[in-house]
N, CA, C and O of each residue as an XYZ file, in Angstrom:
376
protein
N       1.259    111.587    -33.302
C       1.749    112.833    -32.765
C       0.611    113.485    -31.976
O      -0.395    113.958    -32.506
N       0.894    113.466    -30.479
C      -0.215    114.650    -29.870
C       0.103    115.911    -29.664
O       1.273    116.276    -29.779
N      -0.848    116.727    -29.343
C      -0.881    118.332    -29.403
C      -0.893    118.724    -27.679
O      -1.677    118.488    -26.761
N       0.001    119.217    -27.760
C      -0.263    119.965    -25.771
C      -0.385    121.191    -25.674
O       0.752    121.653    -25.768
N      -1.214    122.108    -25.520
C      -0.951    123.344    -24.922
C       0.317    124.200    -23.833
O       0.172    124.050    -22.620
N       1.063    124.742    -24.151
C       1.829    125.190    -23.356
C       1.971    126.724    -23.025
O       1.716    127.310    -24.077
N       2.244    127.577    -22.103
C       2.742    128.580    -22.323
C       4.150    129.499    -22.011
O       4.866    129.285    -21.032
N       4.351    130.311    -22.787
C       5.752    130.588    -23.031
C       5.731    132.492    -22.479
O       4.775    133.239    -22.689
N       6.916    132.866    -21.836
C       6.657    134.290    -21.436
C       7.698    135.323    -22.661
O       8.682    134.944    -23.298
N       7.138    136.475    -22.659
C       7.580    137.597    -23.727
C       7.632    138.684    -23.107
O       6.654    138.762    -22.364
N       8.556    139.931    -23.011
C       8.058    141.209    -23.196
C       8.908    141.857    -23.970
O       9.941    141.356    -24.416
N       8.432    143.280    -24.222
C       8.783    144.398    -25.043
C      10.090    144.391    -24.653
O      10.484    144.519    -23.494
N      11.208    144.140    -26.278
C      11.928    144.586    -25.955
C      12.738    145.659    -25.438
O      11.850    146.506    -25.340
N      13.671    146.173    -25.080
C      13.596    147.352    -24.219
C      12.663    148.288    -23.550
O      12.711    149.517    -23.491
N      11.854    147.501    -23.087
C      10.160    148.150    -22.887
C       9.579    148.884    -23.522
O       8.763    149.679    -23.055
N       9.960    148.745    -25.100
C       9.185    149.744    -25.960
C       8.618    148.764    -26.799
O       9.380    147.952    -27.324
N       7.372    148.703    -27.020
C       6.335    147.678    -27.452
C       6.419    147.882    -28.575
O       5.854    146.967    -29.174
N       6.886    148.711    -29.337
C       7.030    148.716    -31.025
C       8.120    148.216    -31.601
O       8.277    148.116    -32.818
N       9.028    147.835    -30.621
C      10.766    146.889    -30.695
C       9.907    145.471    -30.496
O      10.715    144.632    -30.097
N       8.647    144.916    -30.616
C       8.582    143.153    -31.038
C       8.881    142.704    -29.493
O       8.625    143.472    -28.566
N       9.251    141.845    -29.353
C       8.886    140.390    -27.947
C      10.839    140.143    -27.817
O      11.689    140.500    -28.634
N      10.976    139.628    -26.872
C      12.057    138.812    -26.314
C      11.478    137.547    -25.394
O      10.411    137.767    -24.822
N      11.822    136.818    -25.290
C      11.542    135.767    -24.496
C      11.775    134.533    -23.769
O      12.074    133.508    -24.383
N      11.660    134.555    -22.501
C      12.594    133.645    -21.546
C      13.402    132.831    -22.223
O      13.385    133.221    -23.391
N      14.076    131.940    -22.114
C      15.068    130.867    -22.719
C      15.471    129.762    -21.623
O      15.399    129.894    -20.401
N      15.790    128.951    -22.147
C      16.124    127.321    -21.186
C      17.392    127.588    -21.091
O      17.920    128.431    -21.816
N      18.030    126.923    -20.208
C      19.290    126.502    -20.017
C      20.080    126.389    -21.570
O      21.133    126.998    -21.759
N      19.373    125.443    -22.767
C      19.961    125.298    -24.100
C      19.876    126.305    -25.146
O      20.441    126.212    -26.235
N      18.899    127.592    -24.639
C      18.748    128.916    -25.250
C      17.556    128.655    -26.634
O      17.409    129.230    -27.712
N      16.769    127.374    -25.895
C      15.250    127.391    -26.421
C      14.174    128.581    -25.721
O      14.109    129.194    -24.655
N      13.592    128.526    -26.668
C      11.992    129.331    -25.628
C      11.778    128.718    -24.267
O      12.253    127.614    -24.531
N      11.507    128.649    -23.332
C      11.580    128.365    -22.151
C       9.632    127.923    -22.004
O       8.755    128.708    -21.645
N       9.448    126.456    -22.413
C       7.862    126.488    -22.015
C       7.673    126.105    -20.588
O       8.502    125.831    -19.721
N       6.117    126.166    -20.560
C       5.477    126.418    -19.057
C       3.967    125.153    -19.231
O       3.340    125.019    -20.282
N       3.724    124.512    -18.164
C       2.501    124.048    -18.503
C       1.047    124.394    -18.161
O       0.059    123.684    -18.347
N       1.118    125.903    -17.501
C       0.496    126.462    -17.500
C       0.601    127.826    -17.254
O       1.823    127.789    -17.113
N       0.325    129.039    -17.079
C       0.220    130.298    -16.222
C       0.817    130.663    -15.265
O       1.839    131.349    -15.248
N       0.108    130.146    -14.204
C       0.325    129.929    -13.195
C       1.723    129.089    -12.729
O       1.927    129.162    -11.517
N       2.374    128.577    -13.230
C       4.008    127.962    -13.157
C       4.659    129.119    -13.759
O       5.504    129.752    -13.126
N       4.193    129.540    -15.362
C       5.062    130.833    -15.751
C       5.419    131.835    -15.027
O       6.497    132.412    -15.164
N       4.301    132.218    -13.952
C       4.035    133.334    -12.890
C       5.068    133.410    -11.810
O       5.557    134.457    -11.385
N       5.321    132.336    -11.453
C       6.126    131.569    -10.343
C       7.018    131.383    -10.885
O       7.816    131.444     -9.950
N       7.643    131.168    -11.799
C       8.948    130.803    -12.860
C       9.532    132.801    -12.482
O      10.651    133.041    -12.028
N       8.655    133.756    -12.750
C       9.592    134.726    -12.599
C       9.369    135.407    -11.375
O      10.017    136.453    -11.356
N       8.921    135.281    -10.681
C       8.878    135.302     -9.143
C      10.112    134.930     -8.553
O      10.891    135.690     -7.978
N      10.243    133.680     -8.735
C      11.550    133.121     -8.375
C      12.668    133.425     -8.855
O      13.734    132.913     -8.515
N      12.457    134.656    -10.044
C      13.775    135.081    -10.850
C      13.647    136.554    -10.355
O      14.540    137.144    -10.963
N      12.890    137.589     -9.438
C      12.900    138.353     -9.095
C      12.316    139.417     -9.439
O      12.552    140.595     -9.172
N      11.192    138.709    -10.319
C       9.667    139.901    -10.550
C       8.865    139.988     -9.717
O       8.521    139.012     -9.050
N       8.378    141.175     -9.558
C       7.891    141.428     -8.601
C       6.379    142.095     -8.872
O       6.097    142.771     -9.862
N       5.226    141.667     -7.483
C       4.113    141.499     -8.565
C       3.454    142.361     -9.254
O       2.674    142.051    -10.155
N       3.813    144.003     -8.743
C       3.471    144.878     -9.561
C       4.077    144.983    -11.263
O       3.697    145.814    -12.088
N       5.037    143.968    -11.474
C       6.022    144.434    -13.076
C       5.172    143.188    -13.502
O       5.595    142.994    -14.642
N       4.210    142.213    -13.258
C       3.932    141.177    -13.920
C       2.675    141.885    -15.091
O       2.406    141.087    -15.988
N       1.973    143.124    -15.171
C       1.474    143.588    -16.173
C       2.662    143.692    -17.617
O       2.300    143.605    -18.790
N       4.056    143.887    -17.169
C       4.576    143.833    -18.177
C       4.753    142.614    -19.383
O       5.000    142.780    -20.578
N       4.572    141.537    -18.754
C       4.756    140.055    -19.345
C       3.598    139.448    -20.189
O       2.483    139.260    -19.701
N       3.897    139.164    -21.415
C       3.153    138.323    -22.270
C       3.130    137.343    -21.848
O       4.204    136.742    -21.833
N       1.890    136.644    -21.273
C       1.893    134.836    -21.378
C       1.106    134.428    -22.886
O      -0.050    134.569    -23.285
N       2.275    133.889    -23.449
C       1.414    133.439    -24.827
C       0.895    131.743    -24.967
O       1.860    130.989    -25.096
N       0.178    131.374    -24.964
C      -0.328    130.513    -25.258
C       0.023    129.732    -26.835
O      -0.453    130.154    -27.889
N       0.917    128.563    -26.743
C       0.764    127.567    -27.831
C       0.786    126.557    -27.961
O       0.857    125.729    -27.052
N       0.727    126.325    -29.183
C       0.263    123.972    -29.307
C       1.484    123.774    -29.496
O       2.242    124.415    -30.224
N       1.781    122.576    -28.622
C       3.044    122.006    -29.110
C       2.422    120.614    -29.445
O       1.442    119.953    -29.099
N       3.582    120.492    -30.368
C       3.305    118.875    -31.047
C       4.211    117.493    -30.453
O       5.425    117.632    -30.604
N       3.889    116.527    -29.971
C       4.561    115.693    -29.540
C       5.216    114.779    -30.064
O       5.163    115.283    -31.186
N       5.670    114.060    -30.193
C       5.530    112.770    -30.960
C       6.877    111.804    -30.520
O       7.971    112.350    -30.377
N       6.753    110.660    -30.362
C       7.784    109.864    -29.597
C       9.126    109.489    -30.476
O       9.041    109.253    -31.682
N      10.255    109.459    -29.824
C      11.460    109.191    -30.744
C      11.616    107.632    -30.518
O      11.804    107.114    -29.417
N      11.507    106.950    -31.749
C      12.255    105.469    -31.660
C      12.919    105.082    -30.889
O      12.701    104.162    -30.101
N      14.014    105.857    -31.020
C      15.255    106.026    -30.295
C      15.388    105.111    -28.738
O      15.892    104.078    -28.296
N      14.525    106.338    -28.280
C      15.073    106.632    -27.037
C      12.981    106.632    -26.350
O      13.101    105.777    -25.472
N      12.140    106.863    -26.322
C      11.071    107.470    -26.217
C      10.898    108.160    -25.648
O       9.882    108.033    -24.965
N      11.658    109.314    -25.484
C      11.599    110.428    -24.882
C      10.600    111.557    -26.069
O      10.825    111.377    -27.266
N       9.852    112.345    -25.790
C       9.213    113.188    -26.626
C      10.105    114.254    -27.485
O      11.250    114.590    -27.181
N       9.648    114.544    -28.185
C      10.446    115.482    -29.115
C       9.494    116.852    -29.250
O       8.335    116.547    -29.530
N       9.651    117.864    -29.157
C       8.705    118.865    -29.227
C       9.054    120.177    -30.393
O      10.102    120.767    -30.657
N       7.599    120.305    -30.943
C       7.870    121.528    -32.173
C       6.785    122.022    -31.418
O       5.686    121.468    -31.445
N       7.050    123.145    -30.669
C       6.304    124.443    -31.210
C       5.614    125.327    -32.237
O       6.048    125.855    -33.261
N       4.251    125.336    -31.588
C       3.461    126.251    -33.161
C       3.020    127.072    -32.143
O       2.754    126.561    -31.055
N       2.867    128.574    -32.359
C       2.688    129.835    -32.238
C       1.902    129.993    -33.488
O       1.774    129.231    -34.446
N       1.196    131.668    -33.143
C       0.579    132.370    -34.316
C       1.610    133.867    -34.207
O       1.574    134.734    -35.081
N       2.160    133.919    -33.443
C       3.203    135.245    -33.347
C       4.718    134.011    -33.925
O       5.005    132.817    -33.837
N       5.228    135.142    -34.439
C       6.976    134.551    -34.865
C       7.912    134.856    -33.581
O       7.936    136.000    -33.126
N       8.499    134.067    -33.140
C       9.387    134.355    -32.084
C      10.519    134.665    -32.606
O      10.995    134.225    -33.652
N      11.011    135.508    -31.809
C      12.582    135.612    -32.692
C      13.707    134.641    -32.073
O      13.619    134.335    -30.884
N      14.847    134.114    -32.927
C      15.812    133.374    -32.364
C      17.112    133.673    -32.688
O      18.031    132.893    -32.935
N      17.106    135.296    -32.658
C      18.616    135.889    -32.805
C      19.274    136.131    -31.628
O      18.859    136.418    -30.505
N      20.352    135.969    -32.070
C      21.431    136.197    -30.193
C      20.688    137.705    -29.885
O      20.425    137.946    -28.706
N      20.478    138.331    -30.521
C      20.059    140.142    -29.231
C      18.814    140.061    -28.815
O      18.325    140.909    -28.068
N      18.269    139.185    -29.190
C      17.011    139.017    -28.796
C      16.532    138.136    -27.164
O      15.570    138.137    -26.396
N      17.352    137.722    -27.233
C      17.206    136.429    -26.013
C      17.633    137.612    -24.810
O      18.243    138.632    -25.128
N      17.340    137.404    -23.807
C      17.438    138.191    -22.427
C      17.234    136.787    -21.207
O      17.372    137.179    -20.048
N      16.958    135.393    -21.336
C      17.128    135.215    -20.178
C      18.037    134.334    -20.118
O      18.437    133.932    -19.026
């Protein structure tokens, strides 16, 4: 199993920073990772942030774990964070 660095975007929910994180989502309504910054940056650029609102955005930084499926060898990925993400339907916004 290898370890990759990835990063993933967050902000305040309802822009009040004491309401905890929300955070992008995939097409399958996973966390939405990035392989670096700089793609995350451009990921909402292209969704219509604009560059003065990018102080609002958490880029968090985490290890993901790899490891190959028998199967198929396509990678399989677990996410490790040191923050808890949430994965309730009111939480998700993208």
């Amino acid at each position: 199993m290898d370890n990759e660095k990835r990063i993933i975007i967050g902000r305040p929910i309802n822009g009040i920073s004491i309401n905890g994180l929300e955070y992008a989502l995939d097409e399958h309504g996973k966390v939405k990772e990035f392989s670096d910054k700089k793609e995350a940056v451009q990921f909402l650029k292209d969704n219509g942030t604009l560059d003065e609102d990018m102080d609002y955005y958490i880029f968090e930084e985490i290890e993901t774990k790899i490891k190959k499926s028998e199967k198929n060898q396509e990678p399989l990925r677990k996410a490790v964070s040191k923050n808890k993400r949430p994965d309730r339907d009111d939480d998700r916004w993208w």
